[in-house]
C-alpha positions in Angstrom: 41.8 121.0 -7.5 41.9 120.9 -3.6 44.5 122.8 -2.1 45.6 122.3 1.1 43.8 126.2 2.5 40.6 124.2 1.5 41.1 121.2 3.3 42.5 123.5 6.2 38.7 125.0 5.8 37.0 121.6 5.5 39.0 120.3 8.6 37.8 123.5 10.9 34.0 123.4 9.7 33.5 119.9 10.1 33.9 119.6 13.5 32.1 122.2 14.7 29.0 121.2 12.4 28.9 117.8 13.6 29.1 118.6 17.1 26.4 121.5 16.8 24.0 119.4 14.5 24.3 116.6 17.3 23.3 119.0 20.1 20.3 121.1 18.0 19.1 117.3 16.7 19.0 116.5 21.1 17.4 119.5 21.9 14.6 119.4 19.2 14.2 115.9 20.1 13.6 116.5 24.0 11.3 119.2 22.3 9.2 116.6 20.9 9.5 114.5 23.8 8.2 117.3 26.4 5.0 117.8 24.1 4.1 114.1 23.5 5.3 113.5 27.4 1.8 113.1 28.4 0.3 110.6 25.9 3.5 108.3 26.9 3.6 108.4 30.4 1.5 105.6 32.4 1.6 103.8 28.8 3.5 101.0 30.4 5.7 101.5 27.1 8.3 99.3 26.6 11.7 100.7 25.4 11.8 99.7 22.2 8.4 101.0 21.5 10.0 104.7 23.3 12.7 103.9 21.1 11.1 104.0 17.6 9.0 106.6 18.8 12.1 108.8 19.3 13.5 107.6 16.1 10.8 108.2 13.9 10.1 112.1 15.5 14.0 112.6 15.4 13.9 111.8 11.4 11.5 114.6 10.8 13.7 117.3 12.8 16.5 117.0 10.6 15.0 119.5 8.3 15.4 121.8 11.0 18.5 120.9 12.6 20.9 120.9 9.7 20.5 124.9 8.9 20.9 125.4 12.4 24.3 123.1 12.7 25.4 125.0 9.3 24.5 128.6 10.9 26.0 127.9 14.2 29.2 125.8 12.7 30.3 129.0 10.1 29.9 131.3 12.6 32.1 129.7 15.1 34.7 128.7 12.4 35.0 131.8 10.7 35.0 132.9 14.2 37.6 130.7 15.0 39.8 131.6 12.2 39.7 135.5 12.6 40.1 135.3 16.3 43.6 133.6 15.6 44.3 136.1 13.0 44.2 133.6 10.4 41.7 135.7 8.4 44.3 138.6 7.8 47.1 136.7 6.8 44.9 134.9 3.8 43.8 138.1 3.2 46.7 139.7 3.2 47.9 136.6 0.7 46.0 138.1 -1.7 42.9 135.2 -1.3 39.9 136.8 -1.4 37.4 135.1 1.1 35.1 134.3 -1.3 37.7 132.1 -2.6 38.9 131.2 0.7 34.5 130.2 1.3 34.3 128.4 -1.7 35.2 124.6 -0.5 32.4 125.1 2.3 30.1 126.4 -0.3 30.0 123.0 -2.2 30.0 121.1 1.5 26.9 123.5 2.0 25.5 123.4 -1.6 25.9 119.0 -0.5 23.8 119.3 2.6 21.1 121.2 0.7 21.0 118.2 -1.5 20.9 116.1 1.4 18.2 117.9 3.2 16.0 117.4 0.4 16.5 113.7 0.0 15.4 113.6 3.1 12.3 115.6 3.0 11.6 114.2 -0.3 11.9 110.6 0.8 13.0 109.7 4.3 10.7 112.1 6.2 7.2 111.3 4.9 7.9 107.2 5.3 9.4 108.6 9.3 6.2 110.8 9.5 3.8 107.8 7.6 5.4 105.4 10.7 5.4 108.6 13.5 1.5 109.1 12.8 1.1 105.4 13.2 2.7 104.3 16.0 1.5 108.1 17.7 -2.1 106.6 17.3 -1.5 103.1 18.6 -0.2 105.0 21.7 -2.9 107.7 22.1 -5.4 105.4 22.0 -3.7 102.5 24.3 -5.2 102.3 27.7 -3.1 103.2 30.8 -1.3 99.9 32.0 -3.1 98.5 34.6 -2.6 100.2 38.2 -4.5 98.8 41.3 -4.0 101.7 43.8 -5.7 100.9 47.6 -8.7 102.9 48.1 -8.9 104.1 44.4 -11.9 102.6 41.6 -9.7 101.7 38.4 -12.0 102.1 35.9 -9.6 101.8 32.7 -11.3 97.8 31.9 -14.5 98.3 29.8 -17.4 98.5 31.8 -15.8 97.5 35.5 -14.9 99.5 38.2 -12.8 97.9 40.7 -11.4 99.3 44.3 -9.4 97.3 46.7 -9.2 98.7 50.6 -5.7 97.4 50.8 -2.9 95.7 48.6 -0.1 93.2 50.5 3.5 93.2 50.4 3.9 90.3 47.8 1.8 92.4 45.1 -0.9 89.8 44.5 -3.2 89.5 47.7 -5.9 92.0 47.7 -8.5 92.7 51.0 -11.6 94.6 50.9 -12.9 94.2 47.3 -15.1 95.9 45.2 -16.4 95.4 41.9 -19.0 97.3 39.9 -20.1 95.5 36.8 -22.2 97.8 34.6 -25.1 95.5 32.8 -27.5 96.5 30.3 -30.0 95.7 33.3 -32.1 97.4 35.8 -28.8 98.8 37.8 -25.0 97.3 38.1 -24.6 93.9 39.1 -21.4 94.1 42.2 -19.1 91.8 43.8 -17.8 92.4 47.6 -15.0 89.8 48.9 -13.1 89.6 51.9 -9.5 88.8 50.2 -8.3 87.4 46.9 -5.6 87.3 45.0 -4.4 88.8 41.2 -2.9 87.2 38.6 -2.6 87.3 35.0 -2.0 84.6 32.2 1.5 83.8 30.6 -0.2 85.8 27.2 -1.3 89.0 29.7 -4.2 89.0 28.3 -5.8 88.0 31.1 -6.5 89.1 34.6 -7.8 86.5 36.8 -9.1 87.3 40.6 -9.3 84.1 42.8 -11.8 86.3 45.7 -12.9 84.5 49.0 -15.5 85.3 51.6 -18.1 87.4 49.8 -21.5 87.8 48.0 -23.1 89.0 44.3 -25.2 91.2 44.2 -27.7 91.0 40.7 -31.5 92.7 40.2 -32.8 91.1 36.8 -35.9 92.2 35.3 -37.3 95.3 32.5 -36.3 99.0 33.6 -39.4 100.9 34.5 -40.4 97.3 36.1 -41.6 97.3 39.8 -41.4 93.3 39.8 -37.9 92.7 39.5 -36.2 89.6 41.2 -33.4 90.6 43.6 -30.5 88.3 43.6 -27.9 87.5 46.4 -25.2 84.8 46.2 -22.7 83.9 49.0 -19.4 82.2 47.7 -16.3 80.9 49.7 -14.5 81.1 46.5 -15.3 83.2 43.5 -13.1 83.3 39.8 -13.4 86.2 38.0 -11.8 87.0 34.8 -10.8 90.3 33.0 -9.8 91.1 29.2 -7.0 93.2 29.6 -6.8 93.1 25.7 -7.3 97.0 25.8 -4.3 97.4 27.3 -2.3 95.7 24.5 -1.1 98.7 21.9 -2.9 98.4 19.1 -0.9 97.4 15.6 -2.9 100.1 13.0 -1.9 99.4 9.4 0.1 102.3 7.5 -2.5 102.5 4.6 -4.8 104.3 6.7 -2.6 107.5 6.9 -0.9 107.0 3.8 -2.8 109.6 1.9 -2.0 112.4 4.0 0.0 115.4 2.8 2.6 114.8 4.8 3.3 111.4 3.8 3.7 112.6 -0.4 7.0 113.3 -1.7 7.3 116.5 -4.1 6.0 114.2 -7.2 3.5 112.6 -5.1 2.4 116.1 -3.5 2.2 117.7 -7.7 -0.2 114.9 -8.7 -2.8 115.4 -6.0 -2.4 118.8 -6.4 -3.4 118.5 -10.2 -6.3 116.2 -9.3 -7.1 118.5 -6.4 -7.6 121.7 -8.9 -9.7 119.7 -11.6 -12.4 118.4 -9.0 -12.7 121.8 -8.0 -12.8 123.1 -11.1 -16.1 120.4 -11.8 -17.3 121.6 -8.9 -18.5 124.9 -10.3 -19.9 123.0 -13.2 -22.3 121.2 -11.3 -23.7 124.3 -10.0 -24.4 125.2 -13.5 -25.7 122.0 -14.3 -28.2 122.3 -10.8 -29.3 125.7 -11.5 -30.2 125.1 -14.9 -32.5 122.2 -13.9 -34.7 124.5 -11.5 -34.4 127.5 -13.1 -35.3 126.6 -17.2 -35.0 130.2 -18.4 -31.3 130.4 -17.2 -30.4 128.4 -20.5 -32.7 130.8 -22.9 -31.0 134.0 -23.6 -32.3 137.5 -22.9 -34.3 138.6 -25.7 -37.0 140.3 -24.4 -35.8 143.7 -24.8 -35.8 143.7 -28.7 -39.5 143.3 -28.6 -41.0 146.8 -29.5 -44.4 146.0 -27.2 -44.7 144.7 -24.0 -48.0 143.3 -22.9 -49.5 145.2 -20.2 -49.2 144.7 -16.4 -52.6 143.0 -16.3 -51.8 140.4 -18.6 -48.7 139.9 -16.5 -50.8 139.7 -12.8 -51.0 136.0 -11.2 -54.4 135.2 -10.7 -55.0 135.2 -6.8 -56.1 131.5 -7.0 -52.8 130.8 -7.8 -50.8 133.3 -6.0 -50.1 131.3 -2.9 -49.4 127.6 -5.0 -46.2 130.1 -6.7 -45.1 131.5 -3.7 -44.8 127.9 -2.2 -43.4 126.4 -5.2 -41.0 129.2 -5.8 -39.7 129.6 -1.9 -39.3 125.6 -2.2 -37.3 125.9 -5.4 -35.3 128.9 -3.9 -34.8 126.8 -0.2 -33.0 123.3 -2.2 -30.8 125.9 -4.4 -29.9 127.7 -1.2 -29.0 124.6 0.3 -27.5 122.8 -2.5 -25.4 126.2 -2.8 -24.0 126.0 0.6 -23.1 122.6 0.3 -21.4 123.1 -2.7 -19.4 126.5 -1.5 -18.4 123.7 2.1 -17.2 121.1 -0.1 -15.3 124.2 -2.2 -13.4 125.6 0.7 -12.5 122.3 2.1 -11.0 121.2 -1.5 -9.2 124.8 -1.6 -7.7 124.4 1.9 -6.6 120.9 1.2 -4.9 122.0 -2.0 -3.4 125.1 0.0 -2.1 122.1 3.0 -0.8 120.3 -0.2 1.2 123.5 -1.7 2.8 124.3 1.9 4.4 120.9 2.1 5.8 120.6 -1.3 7.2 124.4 -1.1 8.7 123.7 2.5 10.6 120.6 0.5 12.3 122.7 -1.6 12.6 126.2 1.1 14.2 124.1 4.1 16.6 122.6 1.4 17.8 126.2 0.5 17.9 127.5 3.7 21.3 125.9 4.3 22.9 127.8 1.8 21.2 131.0 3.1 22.2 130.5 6.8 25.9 129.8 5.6 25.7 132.9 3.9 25.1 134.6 6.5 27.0 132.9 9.2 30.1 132.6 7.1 30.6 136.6 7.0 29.4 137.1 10.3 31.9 135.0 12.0 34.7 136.7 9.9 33.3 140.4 10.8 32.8 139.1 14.9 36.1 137.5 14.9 35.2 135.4 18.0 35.7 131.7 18.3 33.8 129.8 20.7 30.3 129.0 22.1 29.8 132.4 23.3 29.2 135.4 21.0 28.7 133.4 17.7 25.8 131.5 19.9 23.8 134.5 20.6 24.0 135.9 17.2 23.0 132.2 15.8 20.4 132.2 17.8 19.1 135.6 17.2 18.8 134.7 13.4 17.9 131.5 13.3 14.9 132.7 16.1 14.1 135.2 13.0 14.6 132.3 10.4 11.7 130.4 12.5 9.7 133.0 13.1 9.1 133.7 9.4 8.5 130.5 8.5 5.7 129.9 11.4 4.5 133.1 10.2 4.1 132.5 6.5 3.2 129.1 7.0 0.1 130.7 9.2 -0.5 133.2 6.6 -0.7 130.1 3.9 -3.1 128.2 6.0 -5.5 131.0 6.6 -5.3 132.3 2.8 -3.7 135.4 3.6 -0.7 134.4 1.6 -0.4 132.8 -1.6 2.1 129.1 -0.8 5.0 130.3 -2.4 5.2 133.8 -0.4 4.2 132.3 3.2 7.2 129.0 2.7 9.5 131.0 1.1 9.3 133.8 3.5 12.6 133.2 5.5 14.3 132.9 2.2 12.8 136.0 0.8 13.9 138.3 3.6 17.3 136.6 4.7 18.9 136.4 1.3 19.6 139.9 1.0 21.1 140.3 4.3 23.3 137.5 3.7 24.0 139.2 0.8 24.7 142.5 2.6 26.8 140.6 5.3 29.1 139.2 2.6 29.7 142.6 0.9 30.7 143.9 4.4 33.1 140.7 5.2 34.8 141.7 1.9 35.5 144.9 2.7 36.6 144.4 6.1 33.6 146.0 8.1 33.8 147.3 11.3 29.7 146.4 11.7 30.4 144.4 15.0 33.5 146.8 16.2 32.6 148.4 19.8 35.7 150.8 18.6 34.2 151.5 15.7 30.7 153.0 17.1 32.6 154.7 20.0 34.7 157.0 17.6 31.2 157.2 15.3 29.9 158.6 18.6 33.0 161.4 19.5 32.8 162.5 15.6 29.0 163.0 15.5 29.2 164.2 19.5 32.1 166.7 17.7 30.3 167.8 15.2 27.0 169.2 17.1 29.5 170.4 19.6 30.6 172.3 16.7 27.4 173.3 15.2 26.3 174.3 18.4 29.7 177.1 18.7 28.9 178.5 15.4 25.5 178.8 16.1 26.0 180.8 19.3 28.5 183.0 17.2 26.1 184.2 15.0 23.7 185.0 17.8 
């Protein structure tokens, strides 16, 4: 049953939480943005395109945001709360704070839920789209930019300069263009003045040139006989596919086996699969070794034989001394090489299994890692007893920078098989439980962890007592 101290609890968390999970979703986002600012600038992107390119990249960040909102938001509440001495007269109620945590426990044990819906379902379609739309950007020309005095060179096989551009955008004086020809050298174009302009589709760039000649040299490379060619024109059309500069439309299917685009049930079948090829992998070295080496199949039963024929009868006749060595090094070079292709094709298949591992484990450890951070952000804010952005912000931050850090860490550790999966992505889990654990004991015993009074009359007691051991040491001098 809800009583009204829970929905006073609810009402304080909330707001806080959405506010911080808003401002930590923004700042991952403009994250993202900084690191991808390069391949979009000069795109000539519209904002729609920017748009779903945000959307998509924000989609994948909420993973990350939401234990950072539930960190930040309990510590300010409980913060909040204490600060107005609303703490001590529950406690003093009799109301335990475990009880009085307990609604934002289910509101945090909700978000864990939610967290993994999301990484389960929502994030690998937003990553499946992010990957796609990322390549038809990365590989989109630069929109075309005449500059005076400067070769644009983005058009496939042209290089084109103008000496000067006119007010209205379209006349151009001074022109040069390079065309490069499978021919003896590039054929090249040199007007006085044209003008630019493209089709109603823009894919098409038409220059209408006046007052200039073509220069073209046709015959065989390597050819001293080659036919010079030089043609004068009043007016000259020339046409450019600026199809390049389109953004390309890539179908999903070709990045919709990736690891990151599996959910958990998804991820546990390729990961079967995965294990069983490798496991037939060893079997086919079995199966090549026996075919070049016979005797590997015959067991060892030499050594029951009471006599052994004599070294001569053993000795390779020098006739046939060099034929063996040949044959044998032969043999010995394909099952080298056959080895080392193998043992490749192995690692790759383990480290794919491994890349596999890490992203159904990080399903289920960012999911849990709400409930962690609340537990530790719950009784810090009621041991601080500070409201605000202030001093529960630099403690946030302090743990959630130790959060990260141990899941870059034992993600690393995973990828270079330091680590076995479950040990690198549940790192952060491994190492904050028990200090949430620890932090809670303390709020429910009223520690003084964060009290500067508290350390300052630690300090005069211990400073007492060597003053005193110090006396009764001279005394007995």
């Amino acid at each position: 049953m809800i009583k009204k101290l829970d929905i006073l609890i609810i009402k304080s968390f909330l707001g806080p939480f959405i506010i911080t999970f808003f401002i930590a979703l923004f700042v991952l986002m403009m994250q993202i943005l900084w690191k991808y600012i390069d391949d979009l600038v000069g795109k000539g992107l519209d904002f729609i395109t920017i748009g779903q390119f945000l959307w998509y990249a924000s989609a994948s960040l909420l993973t990350l945001a939401m234990p950072i909102a539930i960190l930040i938001s309990s510590i300010m509440t409980f913060g909040n709360l204490g600060e107005s001495f609303e703490l001590v007269a529950i406690k003093s109620s009799g109301i335990s704070l475990l009880r009085f945590m307990r609604p934002l426990m289910f509101i945090a044990l909700l978000f864990c839920g939610i967290t993994f819906l999301f990484a389960n379902y929502v994030i690998p379609y937003s990553q499946l789209k992010f990957v796609t739309l990322y390549n038809d950007i990365f590989y989109k020309k630069p929109a075309f930019d005449l500059k005076e005095g400067v070769f644009f060179t983005h058009i496939p096989n042209y290089a084109i300069k103008v000496a000067k551009k006119d007010a209205d955008g379209k006349t151009i004086r001074d022109v040069l263009i390079y065309e490069q020809s499978p021919g003896v050298q590039d054929n090249s174009i040199i007007a006085e003045y044209g003008t630019m302009t493209t089709s109603a589709d823009k894919n098409f760039l038409e220059f209408n040139l006046h007052n200039g000649y073509r220069y073209q040299e046709r015959g065989a490379i390597g050819d001293t006989s080659t036919e010079y060619i030089r043609l004068g024109f009043k007016e000259f059309k020339k046409l450019f596919d600026l199809s390049v500069f389109q953004k390309q439309q890539t179908p999903d299917s070709v990045f919709r086996n990736n690891y990151k685009m599996l959910s958990a049930r998804q991820l546990g079948k390729n990961i079967d699969s995965l294990q069983k090829t490798d496991d037939s992998l060893g079997r086919k070295n079995d199966r090549f070794i026996a075919n070049y080496l016979h005797y590997a199949n015959v067991k060892d039963s030499f050594w029951k034989l009471k006599t052994l024929s004599t070294s001569a009868n053993l000795k390779i006749p020098d006739s046939a001394q060099q034929l063996v060595y040949d044959k044998s090094f032969a043999t010995l070079s394909e099952i080298k090489n056959q080895f080392q292709f193998n043992t490749a094709e192995s690692l790759e298949r383990e480290k794919n299994i491994r890349y596999h591992k890490i992203e159904w484990h990080r399903k289920f450890s960012f999911s849990l890692a709400c409930m962690v951070l609340f537990f530790i952000g719950a009784p810090l804010g009621s041991i601080i007893r500070k409201g605000g952005l202030g001093m529960p912000l630099v403690v946030a931050i302090v743990f959630f920078l130790l959060f990260h850090l141990l899941n870059m860490f034992g993600e690393k550790f995973v990828k270079e098989n330091i680590a076995s999966p479950f040990v690198g992505m549940w790192l952060s889990i491994i190492v904050l439980t028990p200090v949430g654990i620890f932090l809670t004991y303390k709020a429910m015993h009223d520690s003084q962890l964060f009290s500067k009074e508290f350390y300052h009359r630690s300090y005069k007691r211990i400073k007492l007592l060597l003053g005193r051991k110090r006396k009764d040491y001279s005394v007995q001098i």
